[in-house]
Residue frames relative to the residue before (quaternion, step in Angstrom):
aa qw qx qy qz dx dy dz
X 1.0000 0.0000 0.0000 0.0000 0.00 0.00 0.00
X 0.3483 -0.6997 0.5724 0.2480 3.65 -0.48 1.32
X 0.4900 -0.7479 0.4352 0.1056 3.09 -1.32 1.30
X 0.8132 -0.2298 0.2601 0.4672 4.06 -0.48 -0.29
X 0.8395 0.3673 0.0963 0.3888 3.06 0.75 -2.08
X 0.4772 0.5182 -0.3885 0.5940 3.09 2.34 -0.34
X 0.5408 0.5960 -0.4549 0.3813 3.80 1.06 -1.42
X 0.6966 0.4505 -0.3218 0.4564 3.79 0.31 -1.41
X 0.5022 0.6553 -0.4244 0.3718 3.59 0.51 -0.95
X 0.7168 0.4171 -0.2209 0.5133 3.38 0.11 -2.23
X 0.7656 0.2968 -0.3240 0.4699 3.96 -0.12 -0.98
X 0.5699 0.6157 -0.4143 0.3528 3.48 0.39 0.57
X 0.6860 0.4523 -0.1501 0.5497 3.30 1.20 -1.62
X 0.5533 0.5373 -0.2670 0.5779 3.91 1.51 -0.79
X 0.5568 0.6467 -0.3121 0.4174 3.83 0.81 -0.36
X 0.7441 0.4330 -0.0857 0.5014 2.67 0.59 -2.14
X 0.4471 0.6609 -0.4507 0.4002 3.73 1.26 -1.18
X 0.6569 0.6546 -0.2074 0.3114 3.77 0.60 -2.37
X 0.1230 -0.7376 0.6397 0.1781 3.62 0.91 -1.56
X 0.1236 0.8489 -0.5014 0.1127 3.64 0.97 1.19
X 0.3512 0.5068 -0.5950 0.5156 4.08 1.34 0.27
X 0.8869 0.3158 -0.2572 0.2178 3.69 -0.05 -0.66
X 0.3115 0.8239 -0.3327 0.3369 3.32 1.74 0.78
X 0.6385 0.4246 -0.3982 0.5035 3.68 1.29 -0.65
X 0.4795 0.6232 -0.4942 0.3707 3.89 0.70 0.22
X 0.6090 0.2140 -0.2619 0.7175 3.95 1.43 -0.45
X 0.6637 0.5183 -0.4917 0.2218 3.65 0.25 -0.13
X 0.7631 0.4127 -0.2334 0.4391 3.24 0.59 -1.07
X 0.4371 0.4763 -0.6718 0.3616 4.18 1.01 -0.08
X 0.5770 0.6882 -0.3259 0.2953 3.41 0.68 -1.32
X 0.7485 0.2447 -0.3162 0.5290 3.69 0.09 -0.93
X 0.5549 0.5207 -0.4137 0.4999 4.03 0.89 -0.47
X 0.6432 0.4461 -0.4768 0.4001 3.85 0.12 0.12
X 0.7645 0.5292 -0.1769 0.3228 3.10 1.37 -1.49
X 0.6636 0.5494 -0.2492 0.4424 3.11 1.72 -0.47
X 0.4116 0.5518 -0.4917 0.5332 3.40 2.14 -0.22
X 0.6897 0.4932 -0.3994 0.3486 3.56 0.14 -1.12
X 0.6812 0.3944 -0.3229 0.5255 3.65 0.54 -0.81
X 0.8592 0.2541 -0.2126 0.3898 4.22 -0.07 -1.12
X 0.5502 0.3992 -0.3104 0.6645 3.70 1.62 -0.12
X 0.8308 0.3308 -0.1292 0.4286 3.51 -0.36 -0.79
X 0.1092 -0.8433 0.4950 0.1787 3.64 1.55 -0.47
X 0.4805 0.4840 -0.6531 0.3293 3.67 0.13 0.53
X 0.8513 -0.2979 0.3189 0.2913 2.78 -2.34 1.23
X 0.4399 -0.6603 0.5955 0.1259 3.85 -1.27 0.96
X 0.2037 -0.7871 0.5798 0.0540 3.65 0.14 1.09
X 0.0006 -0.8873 0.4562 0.0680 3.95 0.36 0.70
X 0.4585 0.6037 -0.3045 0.5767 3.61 1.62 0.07
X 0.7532 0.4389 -0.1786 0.4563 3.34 1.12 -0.84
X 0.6312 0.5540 -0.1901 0.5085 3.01 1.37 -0.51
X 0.4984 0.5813 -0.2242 0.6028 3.44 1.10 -1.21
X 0.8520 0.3190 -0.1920 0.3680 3.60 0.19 -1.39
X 0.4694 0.6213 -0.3578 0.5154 3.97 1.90 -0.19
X 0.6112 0.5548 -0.3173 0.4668 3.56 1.18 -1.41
X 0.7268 0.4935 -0.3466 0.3287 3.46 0.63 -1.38
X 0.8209 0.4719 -0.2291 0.2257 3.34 1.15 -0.92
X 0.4226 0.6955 -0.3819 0.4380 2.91 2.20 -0.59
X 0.6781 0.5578 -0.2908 0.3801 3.90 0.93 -1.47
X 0.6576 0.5168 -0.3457 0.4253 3.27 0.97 -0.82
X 0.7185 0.4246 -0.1807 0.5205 3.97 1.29 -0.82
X 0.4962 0.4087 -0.4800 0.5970 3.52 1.31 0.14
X 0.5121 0.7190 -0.3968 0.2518 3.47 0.33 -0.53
X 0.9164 0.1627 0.0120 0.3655 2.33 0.75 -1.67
X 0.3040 0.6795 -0.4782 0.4661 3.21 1.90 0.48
X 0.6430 0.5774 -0.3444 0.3668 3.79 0.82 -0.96
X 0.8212 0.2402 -0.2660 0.4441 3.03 0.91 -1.22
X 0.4062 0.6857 -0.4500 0.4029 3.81 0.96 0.42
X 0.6842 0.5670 -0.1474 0.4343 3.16 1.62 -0.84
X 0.4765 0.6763 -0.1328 0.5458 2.66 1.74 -1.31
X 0.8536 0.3724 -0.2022 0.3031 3.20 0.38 -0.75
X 0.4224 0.8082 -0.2280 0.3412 2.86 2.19 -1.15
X 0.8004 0.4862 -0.1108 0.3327 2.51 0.83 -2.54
X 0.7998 0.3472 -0.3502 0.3421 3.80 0.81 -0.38
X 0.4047 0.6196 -0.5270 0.4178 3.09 1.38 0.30
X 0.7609 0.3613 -0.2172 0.4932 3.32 0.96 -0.50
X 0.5441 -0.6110 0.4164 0.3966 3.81 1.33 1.09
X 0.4648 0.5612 -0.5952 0.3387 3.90 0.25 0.66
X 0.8617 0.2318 -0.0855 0.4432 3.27 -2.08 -0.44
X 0.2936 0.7857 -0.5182 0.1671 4.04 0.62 0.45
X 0.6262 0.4614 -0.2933 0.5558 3.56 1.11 -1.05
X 0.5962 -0.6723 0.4234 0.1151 3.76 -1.33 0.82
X 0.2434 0.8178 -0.4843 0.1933 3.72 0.40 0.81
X 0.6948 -0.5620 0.2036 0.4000 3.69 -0.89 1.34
X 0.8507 0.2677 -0.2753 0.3590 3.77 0.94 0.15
X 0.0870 0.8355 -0.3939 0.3730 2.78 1.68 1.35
X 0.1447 -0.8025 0.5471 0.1890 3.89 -1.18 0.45
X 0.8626 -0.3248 0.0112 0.3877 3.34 -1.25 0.09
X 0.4531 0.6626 -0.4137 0.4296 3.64 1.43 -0.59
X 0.6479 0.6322 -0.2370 0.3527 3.23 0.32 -1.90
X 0.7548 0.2470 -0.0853 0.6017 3.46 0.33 -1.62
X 0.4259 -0.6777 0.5357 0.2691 4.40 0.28 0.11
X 0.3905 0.6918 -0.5508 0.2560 3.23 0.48 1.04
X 0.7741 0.0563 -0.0470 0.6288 3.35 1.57 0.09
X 0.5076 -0.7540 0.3509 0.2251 3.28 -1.13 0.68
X 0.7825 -0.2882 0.4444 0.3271 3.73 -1.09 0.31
X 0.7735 0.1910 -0.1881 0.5742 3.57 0.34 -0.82
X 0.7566 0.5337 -0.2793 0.2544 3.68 0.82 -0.43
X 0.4203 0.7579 -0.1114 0.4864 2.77 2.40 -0.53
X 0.7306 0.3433 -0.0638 0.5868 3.12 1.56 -1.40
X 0.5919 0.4259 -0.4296 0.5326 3.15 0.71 -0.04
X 0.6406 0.6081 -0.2334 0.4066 3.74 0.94 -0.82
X 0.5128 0.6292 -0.1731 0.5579 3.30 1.83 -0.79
X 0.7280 0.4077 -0.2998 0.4626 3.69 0.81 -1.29
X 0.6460 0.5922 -0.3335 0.3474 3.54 1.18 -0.64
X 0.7624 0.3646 -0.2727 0.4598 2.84 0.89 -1.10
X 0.4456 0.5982 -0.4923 0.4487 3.71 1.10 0.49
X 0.8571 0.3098 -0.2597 0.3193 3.23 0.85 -0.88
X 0.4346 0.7129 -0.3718 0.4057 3.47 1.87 0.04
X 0.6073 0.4158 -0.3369 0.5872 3.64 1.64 -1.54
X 0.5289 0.5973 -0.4433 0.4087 4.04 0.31 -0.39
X 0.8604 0.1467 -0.2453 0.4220 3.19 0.05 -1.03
X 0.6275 0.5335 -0.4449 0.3517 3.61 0.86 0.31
X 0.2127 0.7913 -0.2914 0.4936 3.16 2.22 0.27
X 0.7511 0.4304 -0.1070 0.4890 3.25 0.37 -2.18
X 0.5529 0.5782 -0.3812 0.4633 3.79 1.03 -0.36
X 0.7505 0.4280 -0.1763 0.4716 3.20 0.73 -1.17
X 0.5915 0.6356 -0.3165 0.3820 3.47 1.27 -0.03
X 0.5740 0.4769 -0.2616 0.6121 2.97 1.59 -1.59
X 0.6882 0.3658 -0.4414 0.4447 3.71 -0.17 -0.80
X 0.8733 0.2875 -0.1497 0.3637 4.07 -0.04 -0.78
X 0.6435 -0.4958 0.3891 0.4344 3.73 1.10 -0.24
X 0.8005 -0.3804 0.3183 0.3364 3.06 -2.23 0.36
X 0.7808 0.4485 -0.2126 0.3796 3.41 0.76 -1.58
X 0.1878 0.8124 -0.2472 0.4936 3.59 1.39 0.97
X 0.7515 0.3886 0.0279 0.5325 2.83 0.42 -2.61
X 0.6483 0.5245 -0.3113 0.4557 3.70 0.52 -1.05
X 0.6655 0.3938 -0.3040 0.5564 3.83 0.90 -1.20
X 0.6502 0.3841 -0.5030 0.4205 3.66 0.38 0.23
X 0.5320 0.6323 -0.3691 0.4254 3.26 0.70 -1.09
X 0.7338 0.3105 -0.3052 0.5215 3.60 0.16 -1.25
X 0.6595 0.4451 -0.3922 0.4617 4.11 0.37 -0.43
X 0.4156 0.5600 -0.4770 0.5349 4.27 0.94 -0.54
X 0.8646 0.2410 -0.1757 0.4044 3.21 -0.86 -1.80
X 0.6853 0.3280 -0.5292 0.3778 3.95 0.34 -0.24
X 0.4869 0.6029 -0.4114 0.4797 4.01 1.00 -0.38
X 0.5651 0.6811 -0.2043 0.4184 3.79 0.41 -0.89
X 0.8018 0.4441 0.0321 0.3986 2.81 0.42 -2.21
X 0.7642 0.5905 -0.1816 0.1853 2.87 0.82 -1.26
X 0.4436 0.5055 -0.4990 0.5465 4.22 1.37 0.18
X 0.6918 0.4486 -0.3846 0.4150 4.02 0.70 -0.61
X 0.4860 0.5067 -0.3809 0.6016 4.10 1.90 -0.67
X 0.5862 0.6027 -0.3976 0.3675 3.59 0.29 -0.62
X 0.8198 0.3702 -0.1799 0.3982 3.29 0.67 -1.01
X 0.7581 0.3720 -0.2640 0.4660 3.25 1.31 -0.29
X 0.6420 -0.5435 0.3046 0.4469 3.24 1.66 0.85
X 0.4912 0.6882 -0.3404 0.4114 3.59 1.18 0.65
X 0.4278 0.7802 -0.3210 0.3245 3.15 1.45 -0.28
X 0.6702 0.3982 -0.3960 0.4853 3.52 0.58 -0.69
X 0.7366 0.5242 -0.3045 0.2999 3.39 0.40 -1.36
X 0.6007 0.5169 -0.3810 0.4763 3.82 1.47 -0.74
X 0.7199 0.4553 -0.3237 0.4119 4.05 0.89 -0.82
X 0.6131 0.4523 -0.3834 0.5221 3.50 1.15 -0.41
X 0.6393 0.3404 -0.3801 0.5753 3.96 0.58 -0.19
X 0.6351 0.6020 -0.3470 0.3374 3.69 0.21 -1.06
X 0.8575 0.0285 -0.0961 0.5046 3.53 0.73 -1.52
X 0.6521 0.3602 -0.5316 0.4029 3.64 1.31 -0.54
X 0.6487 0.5919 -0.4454 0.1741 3.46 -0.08 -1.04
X 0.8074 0.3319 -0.1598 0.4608 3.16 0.81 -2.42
X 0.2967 0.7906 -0.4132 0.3408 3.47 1.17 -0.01
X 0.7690 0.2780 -0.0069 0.5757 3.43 0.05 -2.09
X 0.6129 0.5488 -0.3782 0.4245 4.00 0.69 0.16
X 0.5379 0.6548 -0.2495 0.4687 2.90 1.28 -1.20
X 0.7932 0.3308 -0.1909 0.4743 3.23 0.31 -1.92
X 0.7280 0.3484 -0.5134 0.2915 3.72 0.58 0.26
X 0.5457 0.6326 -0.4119 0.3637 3.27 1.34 -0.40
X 0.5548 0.5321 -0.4042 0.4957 3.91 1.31 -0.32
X 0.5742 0.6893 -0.1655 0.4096 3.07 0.76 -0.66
X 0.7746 0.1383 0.1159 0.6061 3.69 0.46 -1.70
X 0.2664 -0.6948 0.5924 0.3087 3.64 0.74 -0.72
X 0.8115 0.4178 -0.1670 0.3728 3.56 0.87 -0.17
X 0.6329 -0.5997 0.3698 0.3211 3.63 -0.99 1.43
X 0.4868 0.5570 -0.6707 0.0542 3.14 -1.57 0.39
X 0.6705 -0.5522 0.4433 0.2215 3.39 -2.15 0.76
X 0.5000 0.4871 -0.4965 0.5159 4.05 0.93 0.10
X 0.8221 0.2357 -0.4269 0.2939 3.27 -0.52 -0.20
X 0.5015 0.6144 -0.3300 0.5120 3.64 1.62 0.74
X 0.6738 0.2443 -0.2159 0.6631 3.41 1.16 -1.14
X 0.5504 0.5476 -0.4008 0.4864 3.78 0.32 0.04
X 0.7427 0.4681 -0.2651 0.3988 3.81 0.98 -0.69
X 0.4712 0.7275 -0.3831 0.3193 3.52 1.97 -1.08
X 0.5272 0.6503 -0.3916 0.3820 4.11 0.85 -0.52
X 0.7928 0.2372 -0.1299 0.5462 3.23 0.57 -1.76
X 0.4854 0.4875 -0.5246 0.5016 3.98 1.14 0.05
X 0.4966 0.6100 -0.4408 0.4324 3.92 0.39 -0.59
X 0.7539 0.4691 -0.1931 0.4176 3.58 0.67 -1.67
X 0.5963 0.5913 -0.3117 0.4445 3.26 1.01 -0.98
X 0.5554 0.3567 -0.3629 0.6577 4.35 1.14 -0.99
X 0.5288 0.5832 -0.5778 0.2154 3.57 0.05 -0.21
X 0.6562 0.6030 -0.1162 0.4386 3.17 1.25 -1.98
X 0.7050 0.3993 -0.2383 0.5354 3.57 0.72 -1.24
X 0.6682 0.4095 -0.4143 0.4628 4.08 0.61 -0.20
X 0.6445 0.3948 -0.4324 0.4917 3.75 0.51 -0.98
X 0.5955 0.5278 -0.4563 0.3982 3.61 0.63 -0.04
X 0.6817 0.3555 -0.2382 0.5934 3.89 0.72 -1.42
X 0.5752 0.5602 -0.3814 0.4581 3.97 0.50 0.07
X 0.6350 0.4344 -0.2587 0.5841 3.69 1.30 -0.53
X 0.6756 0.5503 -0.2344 0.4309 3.55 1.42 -0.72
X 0.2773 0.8520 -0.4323 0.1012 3.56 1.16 -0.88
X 0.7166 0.4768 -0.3194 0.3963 3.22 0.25 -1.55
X 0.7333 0.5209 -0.1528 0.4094 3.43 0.62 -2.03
X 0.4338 0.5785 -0.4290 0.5415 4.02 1.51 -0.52
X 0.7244 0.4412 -0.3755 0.3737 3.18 -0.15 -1.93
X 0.5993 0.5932 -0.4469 0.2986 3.70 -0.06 -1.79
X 0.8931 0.1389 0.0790 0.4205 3.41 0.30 -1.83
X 0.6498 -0.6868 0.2559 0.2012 2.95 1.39 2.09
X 0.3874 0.6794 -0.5707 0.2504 3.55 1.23 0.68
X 0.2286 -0.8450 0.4395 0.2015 4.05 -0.61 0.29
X 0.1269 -0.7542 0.6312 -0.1291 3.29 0.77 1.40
X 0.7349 -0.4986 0.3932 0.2382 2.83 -2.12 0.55
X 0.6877 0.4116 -0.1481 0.5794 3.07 0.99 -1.18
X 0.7503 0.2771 -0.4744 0.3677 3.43 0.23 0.20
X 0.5116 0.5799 -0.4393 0.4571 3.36 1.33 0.53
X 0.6035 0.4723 -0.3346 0.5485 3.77 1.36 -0.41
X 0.6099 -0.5103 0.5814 0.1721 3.57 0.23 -0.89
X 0.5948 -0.5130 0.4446 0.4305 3.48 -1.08 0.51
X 0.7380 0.2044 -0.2047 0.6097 4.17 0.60 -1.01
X 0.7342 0.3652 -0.4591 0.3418 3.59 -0.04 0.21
X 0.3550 0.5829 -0.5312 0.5021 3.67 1.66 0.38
X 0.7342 0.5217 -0.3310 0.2813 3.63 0.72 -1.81
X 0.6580 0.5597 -0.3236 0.3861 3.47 1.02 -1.01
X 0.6672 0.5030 -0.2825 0.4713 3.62 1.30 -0.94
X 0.5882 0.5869 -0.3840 0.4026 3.35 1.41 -0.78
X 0.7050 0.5019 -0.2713 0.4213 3.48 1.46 -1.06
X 0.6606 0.5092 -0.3749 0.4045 3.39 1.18 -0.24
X 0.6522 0.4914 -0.2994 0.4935 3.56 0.95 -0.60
X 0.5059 0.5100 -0.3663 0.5914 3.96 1.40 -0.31
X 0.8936 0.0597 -0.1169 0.4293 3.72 -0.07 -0.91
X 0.6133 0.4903 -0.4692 0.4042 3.62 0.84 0.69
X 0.1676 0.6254 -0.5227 0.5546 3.59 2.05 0.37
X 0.9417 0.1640 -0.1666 0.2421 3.38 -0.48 -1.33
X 0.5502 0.6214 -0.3008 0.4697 3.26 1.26 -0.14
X 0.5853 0.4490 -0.2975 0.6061 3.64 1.14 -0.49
X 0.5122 0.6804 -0.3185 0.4163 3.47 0.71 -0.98
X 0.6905 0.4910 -0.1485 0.5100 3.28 0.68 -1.96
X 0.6165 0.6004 -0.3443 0.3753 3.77 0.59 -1.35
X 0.6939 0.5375 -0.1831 0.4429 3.56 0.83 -1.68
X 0.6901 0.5061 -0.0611 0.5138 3.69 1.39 -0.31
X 0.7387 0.1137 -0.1128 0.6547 3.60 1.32 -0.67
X 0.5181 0.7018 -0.3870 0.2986 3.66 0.69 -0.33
X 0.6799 0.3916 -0.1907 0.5899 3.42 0.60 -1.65
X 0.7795 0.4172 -0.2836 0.3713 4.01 0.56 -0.26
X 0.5198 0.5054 -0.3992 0.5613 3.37 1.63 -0.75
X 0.7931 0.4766 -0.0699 0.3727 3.49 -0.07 -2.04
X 0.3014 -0.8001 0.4574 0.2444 3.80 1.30 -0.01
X 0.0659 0.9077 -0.3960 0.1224 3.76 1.23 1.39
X 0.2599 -0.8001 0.4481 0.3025 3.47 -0.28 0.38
X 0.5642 0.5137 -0.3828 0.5208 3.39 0.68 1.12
X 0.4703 -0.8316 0.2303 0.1850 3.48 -0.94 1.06
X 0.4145 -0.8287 0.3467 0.1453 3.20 -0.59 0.91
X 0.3911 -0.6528 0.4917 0.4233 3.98 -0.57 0.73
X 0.7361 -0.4800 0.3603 0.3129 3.07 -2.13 0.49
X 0.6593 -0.4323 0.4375 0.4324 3.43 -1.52 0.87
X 0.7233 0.5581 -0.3203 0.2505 3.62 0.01 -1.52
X 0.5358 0.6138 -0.3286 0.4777 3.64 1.47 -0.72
X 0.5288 0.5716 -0.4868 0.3958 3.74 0.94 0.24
X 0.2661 0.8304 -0.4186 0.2537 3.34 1.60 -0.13
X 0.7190 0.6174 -0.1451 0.2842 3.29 1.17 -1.61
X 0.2689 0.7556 -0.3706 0.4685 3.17 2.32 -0.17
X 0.5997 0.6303 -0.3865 0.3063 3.86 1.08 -0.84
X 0.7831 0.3737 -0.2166 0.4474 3.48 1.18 -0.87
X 0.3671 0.6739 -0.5923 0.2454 3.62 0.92 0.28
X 0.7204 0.5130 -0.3751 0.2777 3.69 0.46 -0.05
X 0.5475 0.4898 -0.3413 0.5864 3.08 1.85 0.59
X 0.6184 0.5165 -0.4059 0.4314 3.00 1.11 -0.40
X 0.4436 0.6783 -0.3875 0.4393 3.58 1.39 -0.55
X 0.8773 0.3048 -0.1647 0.3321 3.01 0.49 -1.79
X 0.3130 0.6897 -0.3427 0.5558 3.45 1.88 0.20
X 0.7354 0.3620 -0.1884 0.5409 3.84 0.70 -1.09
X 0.5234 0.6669 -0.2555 0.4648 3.60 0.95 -0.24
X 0.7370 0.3877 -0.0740 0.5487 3.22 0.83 -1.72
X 0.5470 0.6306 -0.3212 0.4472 3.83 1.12 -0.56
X 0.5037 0.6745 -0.3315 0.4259 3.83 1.60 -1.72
X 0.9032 0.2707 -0.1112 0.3139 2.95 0.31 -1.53
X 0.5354 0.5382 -0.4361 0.4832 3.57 1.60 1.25
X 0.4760 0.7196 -0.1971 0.4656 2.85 1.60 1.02
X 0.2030 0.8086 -0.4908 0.2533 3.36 1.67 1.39
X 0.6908 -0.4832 0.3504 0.4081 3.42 -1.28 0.21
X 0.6881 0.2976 -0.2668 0.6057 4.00 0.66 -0.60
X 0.6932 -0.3500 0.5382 0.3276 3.20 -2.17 -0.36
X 0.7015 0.4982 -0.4130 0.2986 3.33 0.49 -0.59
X 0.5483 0.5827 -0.2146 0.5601 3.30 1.33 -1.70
X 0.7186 0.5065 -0.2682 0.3940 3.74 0.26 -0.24
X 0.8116 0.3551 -0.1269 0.4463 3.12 0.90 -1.03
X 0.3514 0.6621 -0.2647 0.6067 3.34 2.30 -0.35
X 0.8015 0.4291 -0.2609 0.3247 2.98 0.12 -1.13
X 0.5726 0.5782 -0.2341 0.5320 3.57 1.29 -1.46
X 0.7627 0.2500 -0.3307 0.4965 3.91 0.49 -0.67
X 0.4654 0.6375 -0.5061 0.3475 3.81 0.68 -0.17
X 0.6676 0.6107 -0.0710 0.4199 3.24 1.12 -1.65
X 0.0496 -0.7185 0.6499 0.2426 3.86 1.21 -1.36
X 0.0456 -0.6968 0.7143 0.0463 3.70 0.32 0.81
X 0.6937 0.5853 -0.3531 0.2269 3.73 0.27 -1.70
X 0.7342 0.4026 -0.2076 0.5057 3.17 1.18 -0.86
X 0.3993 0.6507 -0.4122 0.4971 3.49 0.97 -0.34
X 0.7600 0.4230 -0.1544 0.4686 3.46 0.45 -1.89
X 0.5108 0.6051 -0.3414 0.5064 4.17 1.16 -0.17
X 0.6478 0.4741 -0.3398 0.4900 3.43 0.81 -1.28
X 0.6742 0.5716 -0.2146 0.4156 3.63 0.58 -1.60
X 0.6999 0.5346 -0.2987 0.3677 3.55 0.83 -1.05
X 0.6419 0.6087 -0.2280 0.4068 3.32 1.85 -1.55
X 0.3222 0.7940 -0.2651 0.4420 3.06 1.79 -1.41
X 0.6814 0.6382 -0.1197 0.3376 3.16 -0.47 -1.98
X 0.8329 0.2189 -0.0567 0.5050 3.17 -0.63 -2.08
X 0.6437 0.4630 -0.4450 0.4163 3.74 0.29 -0.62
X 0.5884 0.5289 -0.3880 0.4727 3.64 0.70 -0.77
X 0.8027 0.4429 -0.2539 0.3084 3.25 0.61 -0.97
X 0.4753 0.6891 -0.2660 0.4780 3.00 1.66 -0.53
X 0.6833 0.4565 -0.3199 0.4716 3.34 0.82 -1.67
X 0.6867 0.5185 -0.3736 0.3463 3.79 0.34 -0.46
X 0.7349 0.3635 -0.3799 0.4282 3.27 0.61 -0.16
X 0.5492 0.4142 -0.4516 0.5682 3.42 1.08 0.02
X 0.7702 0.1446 -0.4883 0.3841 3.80 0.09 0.41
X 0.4877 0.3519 -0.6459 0.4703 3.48 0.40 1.02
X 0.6372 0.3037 -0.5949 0.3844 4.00 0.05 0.45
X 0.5724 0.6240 -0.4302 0.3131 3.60 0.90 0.12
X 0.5480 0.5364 -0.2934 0.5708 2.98 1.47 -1.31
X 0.7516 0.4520 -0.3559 0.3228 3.88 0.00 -0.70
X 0.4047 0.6142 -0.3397 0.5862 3.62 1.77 -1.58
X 0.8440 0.2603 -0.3591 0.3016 3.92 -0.51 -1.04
X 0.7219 0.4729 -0.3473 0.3670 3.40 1.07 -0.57
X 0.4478 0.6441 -0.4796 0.3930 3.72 1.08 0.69
């Protein structure tokens, strides 16, 4: 009989397996759709639904990591141990157990999916579907340089859709073009990662973004996906009000998010100095640093900020009735 400390043990080494630092990248499109639906869209907060969208996204990020996870060492990647490593990496589990651990947790976030279908409709099922097969796919996108484009649809886009369609049961394009900021952040996270990897990409012909750009053409992309998050952000907020657009515009109060440019500074700062003349000095430098994680904190930052505005512009509106 497995004792206390074995129980903690096992849910530990399965944790680490998950990569849970990199969970607010599907978490937060999610609670941002729902909070359009509730402070844009003002229907009733379904918190059971929510609660029960979060559970499944975590259970399918999970297990996209470790599918990856597993991909990648079949294919001699990510072998050496570095603070956002999973269970392979550090031997806390085997290769076959990973993958087999990978199918479960596909089919645990799947069938709490199918819950969320029956309770909300068809147009549900389709937004999983497209989020499955790009999660799946995605160590085989990775290689062909597809990677950004599958995590920025996969978790920002279908992410914040998702959570409004649970929500409303019904289509629209704001909680998609409204998500492209924090989907921006999300490639942020997944390059400062394949930028630390370069060397180990190249070897085994993997064609990541960054190892198509280089040590300074990662930095410049790194700088566009860092400050065109917030600059687009901004657009979606003054535009339709400066420029008299016929298209709606998010709530003043969401400028709030102005709070984290000084990380983002110091994020853009810390990036300069992954910026040696060779690959090596570049990619050394980027894991010395843990940019990727660095760029997680900032991202959480971010969405939560952004989040927090729009719930005080439904306050501000709630008090003025």
């Amino acid at each position: 009989m497995e004792t206390e400390t074995e129980k903690t043990e096992w849910l530990k080494k399965w944790l680490i397996a998950g990569r849970p630092w990199s969970l607010p990248a599907s978490v937060i499109p999610v609670i941002f759709g729902s909070s359009l639906a509730a402070t844009v869209g003002w229907v009733k907060l379904h918190i059971g639904l929510l609660l029960l969208s979060l559970l499944a996204m975590i259970f399918l990020h999970m297990a996209a990591n470790m599918l990856s996870d597993v991909v990648d060492w079949r294919r001699g990647l990510d072998r050496e141990m570095t603070p956002a490593s999973g269970a392979i990496a550090r031997g806390l589990l085997t290769l076959g157990q990973v993958f087999r651990g990978s199918i479960v947790f596909f089919i645990v976030g799947s069938a709490l999916g199918l819950v969320l279908v029956y309770l909300c409709g068809k147009l549900v099922l389709y937004t999983g579907l497209l989020g499955v097969g790009l999660g799946v796919a995605y160590p085989w996108l990775k290689k062909e340089a597809l990677g950004d484009v599958a995590v920025f649809i996969d978790f920002g886009l279908l992410g914040s859709f998702g959570g409004w369609v649970v929500q409303t049961g019904q289509f629209s394009w704001l909680p998609v073009i409204w998500a492209i900021p924090q989907g921006l952040l999300i490639v942020a996270i997944l390059h400062a990662n394949n930028w630390r990897d370069i060397l180990t990409d190249q070897e085994e012909e993997i064609l990541t973004v960054a190892n198509n750009l280089g040590g300074r053409g990662s930095r410049r992309y790194y700088g566009l996906l860092l400050f065109g998050s917030m600059v687009l952000l901004a657009a979606f907020i003054l535009a339709p009000r400066l420029f008299g657009l016929d298209f709606p515009s998010l709530p003043l109060s969401v400028l709030i998010v102005i709070l984290c440019w000084p990380q983002a500074w110091w994020l853009w700062k810390i990036a300069g100095s992954s910026t040696g003349p060779s690959q090596r000095q570049a990619a050394g430098l980027a894991d010395c640093l843990n940019l990727d994680g660095a760029t997680a904190r900032y991202s959480l930052t971010f969405g939560l900020l952004t989040i927090g505005g729009l719930w005080l512009d439904y306050l501000i509106e709630f008090l003025k009735k």
